[in-house]
Predicted model as a PDB file, atoms N, CA, C, CB and O in Angstrom, pLDDT in the B-factor column:
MODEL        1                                                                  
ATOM      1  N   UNK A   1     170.204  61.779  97.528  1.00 90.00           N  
ATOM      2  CA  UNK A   1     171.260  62.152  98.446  1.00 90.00           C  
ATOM      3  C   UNK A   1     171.287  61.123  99.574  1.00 90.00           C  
ATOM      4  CB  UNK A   1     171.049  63.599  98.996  1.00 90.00           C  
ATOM      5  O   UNK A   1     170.222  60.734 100.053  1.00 90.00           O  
ATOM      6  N   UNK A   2     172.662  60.586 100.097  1.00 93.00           N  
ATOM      7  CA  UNK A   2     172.823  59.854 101.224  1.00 93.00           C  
ATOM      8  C   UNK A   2     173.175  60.433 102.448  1.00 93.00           C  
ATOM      9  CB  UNK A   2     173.625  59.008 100.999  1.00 93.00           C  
ATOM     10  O   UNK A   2     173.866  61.450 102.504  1.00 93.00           O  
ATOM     11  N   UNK A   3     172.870  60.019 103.142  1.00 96.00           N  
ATOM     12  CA  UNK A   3     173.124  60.386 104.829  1.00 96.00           C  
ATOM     13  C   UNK A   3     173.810  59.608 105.326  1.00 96.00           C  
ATOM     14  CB  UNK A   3     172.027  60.414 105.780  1.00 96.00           C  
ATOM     15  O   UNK A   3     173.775  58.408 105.051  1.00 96.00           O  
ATOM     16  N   UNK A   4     174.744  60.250 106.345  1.00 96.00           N  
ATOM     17  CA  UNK A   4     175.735  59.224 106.961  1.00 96.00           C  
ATOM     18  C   UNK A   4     175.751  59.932 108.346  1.00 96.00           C  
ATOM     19  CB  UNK A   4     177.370  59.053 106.144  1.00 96.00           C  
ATOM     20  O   UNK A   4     175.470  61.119 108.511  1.00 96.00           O  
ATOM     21  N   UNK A   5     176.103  59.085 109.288  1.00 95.00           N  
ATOM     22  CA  UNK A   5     176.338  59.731 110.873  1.00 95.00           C  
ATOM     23  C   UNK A   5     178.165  60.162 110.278  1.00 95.00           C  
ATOM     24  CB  UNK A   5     176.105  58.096 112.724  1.00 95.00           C  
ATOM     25  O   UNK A   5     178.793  59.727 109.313  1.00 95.00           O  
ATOM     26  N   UNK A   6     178.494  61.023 111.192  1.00 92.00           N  
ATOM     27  CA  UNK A   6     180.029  60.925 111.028  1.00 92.00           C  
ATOM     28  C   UNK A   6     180.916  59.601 111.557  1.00 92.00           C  
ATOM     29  CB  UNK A   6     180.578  62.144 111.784  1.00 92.00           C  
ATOM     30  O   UNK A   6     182.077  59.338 111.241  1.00 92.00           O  
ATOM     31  N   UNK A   7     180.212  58.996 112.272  1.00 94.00           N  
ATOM     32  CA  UNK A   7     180.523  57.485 112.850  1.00 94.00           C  
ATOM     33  C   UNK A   7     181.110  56.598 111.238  1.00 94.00           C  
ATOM     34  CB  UNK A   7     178.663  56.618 113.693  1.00 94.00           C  
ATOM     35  O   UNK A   7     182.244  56.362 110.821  1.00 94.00           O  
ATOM     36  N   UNK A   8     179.419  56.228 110.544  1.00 96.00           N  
ATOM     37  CA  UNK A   8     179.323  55.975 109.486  1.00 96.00           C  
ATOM     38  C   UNK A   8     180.235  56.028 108.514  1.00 96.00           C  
ATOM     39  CB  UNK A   8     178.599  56.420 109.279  1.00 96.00           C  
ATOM     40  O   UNK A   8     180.711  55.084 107.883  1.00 96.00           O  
ATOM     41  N   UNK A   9     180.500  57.370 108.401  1.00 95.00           N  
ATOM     42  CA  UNK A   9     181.736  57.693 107.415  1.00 95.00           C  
ATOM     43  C   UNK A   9     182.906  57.834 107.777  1.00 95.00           C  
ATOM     44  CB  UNK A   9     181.655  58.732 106.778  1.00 95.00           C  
ATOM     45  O   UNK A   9     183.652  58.057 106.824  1.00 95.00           O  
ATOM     46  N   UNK A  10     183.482  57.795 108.915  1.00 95.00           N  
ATOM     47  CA  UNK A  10     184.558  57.167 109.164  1.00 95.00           C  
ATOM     48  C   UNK A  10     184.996  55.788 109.039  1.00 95.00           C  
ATOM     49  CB  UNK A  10     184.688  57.413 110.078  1.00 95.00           C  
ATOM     50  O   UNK A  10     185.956  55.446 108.348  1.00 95.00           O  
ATOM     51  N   UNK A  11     184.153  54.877 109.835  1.00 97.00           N  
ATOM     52  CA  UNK A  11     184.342  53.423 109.372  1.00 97.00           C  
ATOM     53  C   UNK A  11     183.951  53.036 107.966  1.00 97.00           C  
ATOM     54  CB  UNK A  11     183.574  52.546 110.243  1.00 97.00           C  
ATOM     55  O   UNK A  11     184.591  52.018 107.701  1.00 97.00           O  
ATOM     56  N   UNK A  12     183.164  53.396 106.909  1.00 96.00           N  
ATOM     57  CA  UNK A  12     183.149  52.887 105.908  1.00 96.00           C  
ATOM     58  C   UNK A  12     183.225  54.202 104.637  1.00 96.00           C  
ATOM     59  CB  UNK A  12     181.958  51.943 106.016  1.00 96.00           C  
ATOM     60  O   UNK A  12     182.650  54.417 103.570  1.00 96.00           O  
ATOM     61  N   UNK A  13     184.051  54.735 105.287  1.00 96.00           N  
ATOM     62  CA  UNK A  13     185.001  56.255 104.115  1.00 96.00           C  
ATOM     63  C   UNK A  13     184.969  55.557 102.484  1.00 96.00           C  
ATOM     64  CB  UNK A  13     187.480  56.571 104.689  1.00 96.00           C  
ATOM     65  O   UNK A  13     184.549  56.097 101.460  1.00 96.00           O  
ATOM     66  N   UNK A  14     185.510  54.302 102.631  1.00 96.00           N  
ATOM     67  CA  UNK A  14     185.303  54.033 101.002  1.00 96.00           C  
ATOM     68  C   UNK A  14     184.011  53.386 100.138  1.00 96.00           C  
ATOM     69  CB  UNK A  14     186.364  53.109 100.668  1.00 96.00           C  
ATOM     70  O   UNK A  14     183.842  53.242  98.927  1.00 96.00           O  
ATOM     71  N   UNK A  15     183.242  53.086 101.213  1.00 96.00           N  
ATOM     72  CA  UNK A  15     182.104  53.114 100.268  1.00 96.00           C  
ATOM     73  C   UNK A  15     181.505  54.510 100.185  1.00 96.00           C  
ATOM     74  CB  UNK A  15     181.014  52.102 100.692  1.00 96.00           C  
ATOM     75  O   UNK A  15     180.886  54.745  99.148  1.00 96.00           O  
ATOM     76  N   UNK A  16     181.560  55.210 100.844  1.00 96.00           N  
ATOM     77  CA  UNK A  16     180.885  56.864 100.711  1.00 96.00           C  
ATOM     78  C   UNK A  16     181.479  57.267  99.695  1.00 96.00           C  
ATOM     79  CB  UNK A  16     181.129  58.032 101.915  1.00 96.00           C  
ATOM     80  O   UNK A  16     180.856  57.578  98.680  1.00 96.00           O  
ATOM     81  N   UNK A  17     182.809  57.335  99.787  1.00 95.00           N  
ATOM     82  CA  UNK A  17     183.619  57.874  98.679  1.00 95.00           C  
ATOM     83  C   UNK A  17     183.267  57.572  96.975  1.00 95.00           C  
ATOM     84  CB  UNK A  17     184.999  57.311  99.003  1.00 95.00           C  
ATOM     85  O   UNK A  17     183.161  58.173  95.906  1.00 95.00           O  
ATOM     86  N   UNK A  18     183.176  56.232  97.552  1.00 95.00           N  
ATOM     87  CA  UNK A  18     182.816  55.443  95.652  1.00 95.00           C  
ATOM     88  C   UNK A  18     181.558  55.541  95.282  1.00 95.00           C  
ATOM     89  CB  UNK A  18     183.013  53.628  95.371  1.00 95.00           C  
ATOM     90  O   UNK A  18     181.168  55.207  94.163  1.00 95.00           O  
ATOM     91  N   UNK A  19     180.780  56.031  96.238  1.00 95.00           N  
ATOM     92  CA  UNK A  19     178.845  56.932  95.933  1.00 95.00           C  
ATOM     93  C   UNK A  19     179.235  57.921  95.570  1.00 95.00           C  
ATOM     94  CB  UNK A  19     177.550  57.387  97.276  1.00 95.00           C  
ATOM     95  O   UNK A  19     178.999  58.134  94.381  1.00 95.00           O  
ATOM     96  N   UNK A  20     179.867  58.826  96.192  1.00 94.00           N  
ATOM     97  CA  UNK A  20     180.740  60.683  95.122  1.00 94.00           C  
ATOM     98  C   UNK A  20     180.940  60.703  94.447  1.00 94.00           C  
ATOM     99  CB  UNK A  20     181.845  61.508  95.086  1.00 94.00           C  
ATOM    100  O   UNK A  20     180.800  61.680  93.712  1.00 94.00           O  
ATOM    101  N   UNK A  21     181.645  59.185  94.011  1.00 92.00           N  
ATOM    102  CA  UNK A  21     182.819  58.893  92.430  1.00 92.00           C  
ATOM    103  C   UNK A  21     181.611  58.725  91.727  1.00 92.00           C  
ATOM    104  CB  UNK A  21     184.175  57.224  92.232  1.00 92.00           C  
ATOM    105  O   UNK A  21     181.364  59.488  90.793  1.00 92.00           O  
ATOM    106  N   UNK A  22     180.737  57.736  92.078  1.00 93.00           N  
ATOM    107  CA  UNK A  22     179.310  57.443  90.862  1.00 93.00           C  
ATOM    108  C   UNK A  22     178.819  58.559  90.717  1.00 93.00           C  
ATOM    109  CB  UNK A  22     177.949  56.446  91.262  1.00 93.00           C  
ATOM    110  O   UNK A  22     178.145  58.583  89.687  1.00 93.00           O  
ATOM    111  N   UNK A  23     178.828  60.022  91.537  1.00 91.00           N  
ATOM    112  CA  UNK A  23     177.702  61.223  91.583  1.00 91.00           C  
ATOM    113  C   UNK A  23     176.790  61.453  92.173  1.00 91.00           C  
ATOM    114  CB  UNK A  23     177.149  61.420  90.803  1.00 91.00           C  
ATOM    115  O   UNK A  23     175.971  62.333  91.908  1.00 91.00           O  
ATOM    116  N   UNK A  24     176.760  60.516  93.306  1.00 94.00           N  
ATOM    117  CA  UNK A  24     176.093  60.743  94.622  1.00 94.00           C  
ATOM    118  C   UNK A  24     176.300  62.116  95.720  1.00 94.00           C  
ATOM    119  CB  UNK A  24     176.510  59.545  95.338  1.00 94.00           C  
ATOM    120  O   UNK A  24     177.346  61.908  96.333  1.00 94.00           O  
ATOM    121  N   UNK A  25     175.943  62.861  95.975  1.00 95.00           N  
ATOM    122  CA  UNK A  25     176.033  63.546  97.035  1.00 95.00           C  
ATOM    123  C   UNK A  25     175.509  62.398  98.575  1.00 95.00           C  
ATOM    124  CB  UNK A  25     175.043  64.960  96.656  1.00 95.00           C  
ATOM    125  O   UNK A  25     174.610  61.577  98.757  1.00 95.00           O  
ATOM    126  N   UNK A  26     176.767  63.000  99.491  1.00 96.00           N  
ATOM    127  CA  UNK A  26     176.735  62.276 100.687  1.00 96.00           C  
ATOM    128  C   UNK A  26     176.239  63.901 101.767  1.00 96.00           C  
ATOM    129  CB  UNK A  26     178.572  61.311 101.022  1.00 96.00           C  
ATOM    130  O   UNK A  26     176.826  64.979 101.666  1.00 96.00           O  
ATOM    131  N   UNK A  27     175.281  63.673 102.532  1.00 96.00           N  
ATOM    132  CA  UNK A  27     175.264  64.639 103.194  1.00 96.00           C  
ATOM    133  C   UNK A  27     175.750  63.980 105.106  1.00 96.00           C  
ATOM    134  CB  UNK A  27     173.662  65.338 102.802  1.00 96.00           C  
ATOM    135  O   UNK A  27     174.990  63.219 105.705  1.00 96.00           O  
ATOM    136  N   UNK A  28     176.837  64.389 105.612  1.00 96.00           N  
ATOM    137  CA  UNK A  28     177.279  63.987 107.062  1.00 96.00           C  
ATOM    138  C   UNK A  28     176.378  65.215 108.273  1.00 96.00           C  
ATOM    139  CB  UNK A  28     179.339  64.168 107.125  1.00 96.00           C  
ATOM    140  O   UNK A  28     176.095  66.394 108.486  1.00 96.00           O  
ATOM    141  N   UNK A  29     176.263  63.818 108.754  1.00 96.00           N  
ATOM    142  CA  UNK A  29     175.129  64.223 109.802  1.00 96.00           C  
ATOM    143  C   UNK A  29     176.202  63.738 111.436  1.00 96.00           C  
ATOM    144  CB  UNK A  29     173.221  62.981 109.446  1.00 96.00           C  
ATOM    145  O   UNK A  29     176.873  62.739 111.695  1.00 96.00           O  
ATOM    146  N   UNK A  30     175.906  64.980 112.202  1.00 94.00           N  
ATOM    147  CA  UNK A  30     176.640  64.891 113.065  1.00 94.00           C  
ATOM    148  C   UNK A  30     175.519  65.219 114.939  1.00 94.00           C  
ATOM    149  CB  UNK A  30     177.925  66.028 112.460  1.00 94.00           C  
ATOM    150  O   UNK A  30     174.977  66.253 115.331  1.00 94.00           O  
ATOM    151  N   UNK A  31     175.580  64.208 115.423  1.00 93.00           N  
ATOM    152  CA  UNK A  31     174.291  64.339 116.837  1.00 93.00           C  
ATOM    153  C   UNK A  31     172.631  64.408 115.654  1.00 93.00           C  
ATOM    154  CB  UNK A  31     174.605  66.632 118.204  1.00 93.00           C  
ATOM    155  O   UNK A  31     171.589  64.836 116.152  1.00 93.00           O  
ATOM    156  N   UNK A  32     172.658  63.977 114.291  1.00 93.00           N  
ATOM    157  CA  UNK A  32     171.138  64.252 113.895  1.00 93.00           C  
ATOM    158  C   UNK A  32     171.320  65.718 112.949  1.00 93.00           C  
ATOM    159  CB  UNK A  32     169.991  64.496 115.509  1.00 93.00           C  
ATOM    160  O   UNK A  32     170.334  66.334 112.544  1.00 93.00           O  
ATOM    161  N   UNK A  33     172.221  65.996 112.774  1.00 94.00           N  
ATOM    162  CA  UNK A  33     171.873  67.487 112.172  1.00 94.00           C  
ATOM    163  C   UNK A  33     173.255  67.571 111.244  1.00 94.00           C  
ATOM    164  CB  UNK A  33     171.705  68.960 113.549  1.00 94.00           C  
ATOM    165  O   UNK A  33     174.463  67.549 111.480  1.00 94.00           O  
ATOM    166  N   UNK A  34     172.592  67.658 110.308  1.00 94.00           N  
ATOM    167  CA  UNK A  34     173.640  68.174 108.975  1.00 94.00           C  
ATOM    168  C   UNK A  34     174.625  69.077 109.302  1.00 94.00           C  
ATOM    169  CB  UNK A  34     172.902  68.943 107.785  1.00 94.00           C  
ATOM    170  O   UNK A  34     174.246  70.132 109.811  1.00 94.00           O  
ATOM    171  N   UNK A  35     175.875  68.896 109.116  1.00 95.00           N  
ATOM    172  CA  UNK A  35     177.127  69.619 109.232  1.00 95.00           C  
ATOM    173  C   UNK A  35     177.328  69.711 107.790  1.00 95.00           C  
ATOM    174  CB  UNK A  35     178.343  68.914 110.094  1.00 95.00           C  
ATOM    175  O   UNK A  35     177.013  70.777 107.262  1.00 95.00           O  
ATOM    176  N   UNK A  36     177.748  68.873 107.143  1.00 95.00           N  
ATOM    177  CA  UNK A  36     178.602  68.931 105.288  1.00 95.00           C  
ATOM    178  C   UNK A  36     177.577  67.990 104.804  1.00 95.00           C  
ATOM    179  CB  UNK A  36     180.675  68.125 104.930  1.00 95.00           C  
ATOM    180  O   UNK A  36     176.793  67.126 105.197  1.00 95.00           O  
ATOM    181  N   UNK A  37     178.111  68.782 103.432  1.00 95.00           N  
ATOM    182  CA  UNK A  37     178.074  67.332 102.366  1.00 95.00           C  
ATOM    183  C   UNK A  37     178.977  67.530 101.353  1.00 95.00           C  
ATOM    184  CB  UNK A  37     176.586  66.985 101.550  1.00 95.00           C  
ATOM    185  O   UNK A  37     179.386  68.572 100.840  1.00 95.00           O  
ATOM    186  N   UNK A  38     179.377  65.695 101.011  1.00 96.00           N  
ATOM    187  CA  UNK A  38     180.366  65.918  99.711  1.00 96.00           C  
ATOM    188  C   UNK A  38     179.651  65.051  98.906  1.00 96.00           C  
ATOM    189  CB  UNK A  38     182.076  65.508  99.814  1.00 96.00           C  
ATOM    190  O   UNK A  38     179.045  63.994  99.082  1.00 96.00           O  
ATOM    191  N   UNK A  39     179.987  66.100  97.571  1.00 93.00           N  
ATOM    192  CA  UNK A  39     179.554  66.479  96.538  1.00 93.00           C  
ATOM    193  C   UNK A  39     180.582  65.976  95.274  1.00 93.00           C  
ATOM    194  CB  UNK A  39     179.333  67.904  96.735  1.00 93.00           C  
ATOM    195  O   UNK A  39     181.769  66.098  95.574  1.00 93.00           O  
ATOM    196  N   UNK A  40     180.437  65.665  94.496  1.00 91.00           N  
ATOM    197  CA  UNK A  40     181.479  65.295  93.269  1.00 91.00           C  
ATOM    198  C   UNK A  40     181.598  66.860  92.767  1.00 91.00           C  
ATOM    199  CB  UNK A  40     180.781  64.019  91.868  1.00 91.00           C  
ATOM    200  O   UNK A  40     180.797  67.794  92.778  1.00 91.00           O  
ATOM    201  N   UNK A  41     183.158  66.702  92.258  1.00 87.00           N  
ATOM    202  CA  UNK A  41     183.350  67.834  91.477  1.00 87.00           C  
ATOM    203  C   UNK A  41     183.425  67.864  90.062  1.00 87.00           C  
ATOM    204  CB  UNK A  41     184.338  68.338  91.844  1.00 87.00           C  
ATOM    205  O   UNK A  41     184.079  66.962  89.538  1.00 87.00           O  
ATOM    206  N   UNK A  42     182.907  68.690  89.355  1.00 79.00           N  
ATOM    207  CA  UNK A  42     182.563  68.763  88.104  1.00 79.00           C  
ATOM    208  C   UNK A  42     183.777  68.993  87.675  1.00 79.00           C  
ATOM    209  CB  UNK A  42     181.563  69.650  87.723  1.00 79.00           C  
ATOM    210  O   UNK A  42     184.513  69.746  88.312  1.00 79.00           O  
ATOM    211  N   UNK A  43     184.240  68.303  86.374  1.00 76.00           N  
ATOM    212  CA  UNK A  43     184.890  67.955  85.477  1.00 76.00           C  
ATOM    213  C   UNK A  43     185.485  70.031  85.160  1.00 76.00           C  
ATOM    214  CB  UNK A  43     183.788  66.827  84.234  1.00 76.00           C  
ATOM    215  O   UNK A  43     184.632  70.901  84.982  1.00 76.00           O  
ATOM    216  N   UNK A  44     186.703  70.279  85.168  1.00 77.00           N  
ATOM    217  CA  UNK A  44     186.823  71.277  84.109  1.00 77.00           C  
ATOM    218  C   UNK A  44     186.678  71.564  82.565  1.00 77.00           C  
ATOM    219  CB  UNK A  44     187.690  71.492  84.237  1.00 77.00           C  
ATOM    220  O   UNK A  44     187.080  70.741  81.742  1.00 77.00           O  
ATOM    221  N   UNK A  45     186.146  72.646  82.232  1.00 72.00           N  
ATOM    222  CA  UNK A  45     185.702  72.964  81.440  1.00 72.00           C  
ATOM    223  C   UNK A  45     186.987  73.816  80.488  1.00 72.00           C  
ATOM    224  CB  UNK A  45     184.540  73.522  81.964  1.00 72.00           C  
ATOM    225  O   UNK A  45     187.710  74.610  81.088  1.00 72.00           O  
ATOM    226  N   UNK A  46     187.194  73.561  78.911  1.00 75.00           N  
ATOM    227  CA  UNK A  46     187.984  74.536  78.654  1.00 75.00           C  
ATOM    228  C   UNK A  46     187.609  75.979  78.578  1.00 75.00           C  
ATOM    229  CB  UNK A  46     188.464  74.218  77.672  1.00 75.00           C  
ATOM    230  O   UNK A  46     186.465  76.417  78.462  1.00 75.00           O  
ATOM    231  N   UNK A  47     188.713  76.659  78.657  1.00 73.00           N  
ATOM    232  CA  UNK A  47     188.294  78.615  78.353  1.00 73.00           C  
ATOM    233  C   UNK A  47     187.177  78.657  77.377  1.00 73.00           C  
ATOM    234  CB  UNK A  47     189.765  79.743  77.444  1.00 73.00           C  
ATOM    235  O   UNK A  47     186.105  79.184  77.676  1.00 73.00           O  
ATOM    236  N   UNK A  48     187.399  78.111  76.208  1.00 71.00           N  
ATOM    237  CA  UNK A  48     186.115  78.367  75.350  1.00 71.00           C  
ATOM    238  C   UNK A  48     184.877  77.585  75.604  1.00 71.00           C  
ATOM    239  CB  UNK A  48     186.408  78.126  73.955  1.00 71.00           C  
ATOM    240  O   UNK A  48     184.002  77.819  74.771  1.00 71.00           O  
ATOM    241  N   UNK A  49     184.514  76.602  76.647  1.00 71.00           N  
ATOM    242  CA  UNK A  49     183.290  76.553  76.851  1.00 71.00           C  
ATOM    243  C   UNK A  49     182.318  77.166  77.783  1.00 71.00           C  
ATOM    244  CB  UNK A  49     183.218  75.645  76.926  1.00 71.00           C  
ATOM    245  O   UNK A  49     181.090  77.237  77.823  1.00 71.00           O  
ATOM    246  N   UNK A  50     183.519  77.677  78.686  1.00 70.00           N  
ATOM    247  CA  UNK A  50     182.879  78.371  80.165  1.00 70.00           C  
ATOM    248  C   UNK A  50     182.230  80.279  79.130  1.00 70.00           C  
ATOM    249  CB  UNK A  50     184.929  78.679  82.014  1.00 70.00           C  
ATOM    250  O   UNK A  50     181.084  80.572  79.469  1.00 70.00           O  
ATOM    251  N   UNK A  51     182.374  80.509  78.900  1.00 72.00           N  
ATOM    252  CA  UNK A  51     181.934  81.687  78.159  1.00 72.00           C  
ATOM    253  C   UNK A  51     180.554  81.455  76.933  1.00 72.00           C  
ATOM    254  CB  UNK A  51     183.372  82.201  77.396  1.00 72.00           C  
ATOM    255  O   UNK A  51     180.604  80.550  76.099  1.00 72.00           O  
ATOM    256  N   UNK A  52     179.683  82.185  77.000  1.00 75.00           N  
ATOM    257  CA  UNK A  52     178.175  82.055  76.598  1.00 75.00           C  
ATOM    258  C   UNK A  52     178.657  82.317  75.093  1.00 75.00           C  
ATOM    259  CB  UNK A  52     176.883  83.274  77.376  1.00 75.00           C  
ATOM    260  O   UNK A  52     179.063  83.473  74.969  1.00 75.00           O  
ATOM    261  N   UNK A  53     178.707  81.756  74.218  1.00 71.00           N  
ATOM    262  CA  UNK A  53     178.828  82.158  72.805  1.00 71.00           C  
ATOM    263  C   UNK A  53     177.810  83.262  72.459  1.00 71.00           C  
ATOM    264  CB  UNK A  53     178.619  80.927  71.874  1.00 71.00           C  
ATOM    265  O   UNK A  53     176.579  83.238  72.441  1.00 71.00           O  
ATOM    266  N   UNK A  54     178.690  84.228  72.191  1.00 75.00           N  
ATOM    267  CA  UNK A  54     177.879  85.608  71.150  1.00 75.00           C  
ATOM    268  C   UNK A  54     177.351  85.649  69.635  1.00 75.00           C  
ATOM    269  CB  UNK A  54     178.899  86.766  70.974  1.00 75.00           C  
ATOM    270  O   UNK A  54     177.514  84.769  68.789  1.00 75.00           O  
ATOM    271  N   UNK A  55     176.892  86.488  69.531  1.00 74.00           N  
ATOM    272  CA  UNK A  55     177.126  86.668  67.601  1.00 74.00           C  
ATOM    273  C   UNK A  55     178.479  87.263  67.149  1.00 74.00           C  
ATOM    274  CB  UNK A  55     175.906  87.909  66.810  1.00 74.00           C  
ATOM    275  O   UNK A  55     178.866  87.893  68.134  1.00 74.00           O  
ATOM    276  N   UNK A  56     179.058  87.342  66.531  1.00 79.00           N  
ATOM    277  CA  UNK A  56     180.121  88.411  65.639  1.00 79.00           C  
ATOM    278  C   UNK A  56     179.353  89.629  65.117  1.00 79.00           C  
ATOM    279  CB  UNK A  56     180.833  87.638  64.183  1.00 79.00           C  
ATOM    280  O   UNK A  56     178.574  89.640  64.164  1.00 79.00           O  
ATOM    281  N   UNK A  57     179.658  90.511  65.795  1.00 79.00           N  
ATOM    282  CA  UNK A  57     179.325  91.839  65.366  1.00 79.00           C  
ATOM    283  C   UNK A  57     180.425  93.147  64.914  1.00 79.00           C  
ATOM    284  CB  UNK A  57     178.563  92.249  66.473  1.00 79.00           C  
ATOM    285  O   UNK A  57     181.526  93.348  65.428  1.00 79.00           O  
ATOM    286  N   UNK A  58     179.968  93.719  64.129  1.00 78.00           N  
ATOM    287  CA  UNK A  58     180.805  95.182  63.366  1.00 78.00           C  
ATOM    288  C   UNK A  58     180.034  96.590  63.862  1.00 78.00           C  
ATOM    289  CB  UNK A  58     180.646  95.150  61.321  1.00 78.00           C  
ATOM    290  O   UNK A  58     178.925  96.898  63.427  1.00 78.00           O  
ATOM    291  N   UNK A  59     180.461  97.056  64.420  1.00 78.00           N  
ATOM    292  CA  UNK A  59     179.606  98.590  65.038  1.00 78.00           C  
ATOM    293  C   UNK A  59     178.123  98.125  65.245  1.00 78.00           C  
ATOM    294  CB  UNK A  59     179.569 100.144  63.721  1.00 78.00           C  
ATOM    295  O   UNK A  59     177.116  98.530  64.664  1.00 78.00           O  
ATOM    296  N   UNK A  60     178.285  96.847  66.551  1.00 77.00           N  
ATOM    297  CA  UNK A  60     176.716  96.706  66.996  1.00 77.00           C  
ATOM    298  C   UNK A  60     176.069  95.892  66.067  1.00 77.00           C  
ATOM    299  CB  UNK A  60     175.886  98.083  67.061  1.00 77.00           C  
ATOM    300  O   UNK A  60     174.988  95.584  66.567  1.00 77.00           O  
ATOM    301  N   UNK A  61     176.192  95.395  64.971  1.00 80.00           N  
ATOM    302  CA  UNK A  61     175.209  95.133  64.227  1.00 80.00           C  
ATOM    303  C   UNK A  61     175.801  93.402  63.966  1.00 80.00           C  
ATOM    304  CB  UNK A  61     175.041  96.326  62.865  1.00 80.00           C  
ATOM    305  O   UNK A  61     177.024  93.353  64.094  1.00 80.00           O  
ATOM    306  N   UNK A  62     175.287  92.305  63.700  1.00 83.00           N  
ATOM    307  CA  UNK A  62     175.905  90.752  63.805  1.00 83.00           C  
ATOM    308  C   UNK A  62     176.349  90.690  62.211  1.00 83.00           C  
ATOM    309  CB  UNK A  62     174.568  89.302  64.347  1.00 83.00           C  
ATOM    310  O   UNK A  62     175.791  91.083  61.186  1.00 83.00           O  
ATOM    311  N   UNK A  63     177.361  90.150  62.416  1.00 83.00           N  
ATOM    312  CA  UNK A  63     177.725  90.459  60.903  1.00 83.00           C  
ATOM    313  C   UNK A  63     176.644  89.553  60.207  1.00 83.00           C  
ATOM    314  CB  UNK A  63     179.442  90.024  60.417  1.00 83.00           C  
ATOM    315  O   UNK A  63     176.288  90.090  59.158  1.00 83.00           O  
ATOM    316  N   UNK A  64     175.955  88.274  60.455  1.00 83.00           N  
ATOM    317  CA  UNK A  64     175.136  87.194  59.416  1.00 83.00           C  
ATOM    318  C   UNK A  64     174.238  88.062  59.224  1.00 83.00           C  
ATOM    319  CB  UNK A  64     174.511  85.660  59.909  1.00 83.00           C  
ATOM    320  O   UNK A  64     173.604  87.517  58.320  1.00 83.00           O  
ATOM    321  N   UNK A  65     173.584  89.293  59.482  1.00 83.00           N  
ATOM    322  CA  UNK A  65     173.247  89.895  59.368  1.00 83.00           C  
ATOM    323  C   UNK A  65     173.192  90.702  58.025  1.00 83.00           C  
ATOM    324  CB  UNK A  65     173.503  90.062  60.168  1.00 83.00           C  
ATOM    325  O   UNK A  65     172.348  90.597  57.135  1.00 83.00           O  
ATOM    326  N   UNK A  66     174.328  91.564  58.081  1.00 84.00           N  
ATOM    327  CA  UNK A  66     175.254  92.445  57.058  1.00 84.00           C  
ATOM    328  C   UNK A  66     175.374  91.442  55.672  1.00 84.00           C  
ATOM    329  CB  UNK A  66     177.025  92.810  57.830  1.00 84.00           C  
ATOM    330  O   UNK A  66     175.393  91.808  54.497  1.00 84.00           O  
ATOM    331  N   UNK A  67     175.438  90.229  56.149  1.00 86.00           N  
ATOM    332  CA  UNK A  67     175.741  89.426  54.915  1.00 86.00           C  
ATOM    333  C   UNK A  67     174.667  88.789  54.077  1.00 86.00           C  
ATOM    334  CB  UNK A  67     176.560  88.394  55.282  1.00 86.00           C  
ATOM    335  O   UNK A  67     174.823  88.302  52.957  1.00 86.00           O  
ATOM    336  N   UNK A  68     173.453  88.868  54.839  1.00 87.00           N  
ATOM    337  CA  UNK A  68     172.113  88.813  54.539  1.00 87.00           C  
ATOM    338  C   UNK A  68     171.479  89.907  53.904  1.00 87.00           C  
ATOM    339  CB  UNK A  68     171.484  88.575  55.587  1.00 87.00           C  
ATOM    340  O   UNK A  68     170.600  89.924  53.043  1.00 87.00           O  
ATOM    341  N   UNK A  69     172.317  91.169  54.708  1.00 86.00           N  
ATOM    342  CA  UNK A  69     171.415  92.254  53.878  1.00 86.00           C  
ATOM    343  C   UNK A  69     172.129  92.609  52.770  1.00 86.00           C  
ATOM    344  CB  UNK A  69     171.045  93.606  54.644  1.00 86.00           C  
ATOM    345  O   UNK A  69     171.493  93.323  51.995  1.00 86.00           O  
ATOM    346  N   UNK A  70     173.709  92.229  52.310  1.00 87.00           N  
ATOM    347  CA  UNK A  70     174.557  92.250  51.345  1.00 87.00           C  
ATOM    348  C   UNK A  70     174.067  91.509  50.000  1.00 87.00           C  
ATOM    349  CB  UNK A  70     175.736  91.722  51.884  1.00 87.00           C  
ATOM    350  O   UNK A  70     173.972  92.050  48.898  1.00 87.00           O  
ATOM    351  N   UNK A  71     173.789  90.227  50.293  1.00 89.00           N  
ATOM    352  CA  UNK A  71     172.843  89.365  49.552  1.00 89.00           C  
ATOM    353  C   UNK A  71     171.787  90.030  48.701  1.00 89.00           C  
ATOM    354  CB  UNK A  71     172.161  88.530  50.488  1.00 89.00           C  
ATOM    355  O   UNK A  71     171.826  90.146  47.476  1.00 89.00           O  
ATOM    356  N   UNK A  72     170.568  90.569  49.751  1.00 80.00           N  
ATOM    357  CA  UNK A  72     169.517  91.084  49.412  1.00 80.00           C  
ATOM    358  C   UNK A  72     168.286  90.418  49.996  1.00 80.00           C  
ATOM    359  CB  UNK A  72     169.541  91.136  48.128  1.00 80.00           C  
ATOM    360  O   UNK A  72     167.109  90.646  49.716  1.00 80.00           O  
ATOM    361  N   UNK A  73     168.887  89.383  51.029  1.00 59.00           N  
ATOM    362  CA  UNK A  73     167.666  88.087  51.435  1.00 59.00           C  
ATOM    363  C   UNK A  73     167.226  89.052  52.483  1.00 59.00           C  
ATOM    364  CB  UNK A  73     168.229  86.187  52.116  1.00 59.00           C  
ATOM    365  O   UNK A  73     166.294  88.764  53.234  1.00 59.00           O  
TER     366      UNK A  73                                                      
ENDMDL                                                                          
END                                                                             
């Protein structure tokens, strides 16, 4: 993580900026003492990745299951 006075990051805003863009967190320090920090933002995710993948289940039970015990394995 980088530190900047707010001085700092006003006069040189685009090199701070292009440390965020690489994935740097900048933390702004204002009289010595942390006020913010910017942070890169993570990329969106589609609907189907943000959700924990389940099993497929039929009344509770996973179907690879059912199809295993259908088998006989």
């Amino acid at each position: 993580m980088q530190d900047a006075t707010f001085t700092e990051l006003r006069n040189h805003a685009k090199a701070y900026f292009d440390l965020v863009e690489a994935g740097e967190t900048v933390r702004v320090l204002r009289n010595g003492k942390p006020i913010a920090e910017i942070h890169p933002i993570q990329p969106d995710l589609p609907s189907w990745k943000r959700r924990q993948a389940r099993p497929l289940a039929i009344g509770g039970r996973e179907i690879s299951r059912l199809i295993l015990e259908d088998r006989g394995d």
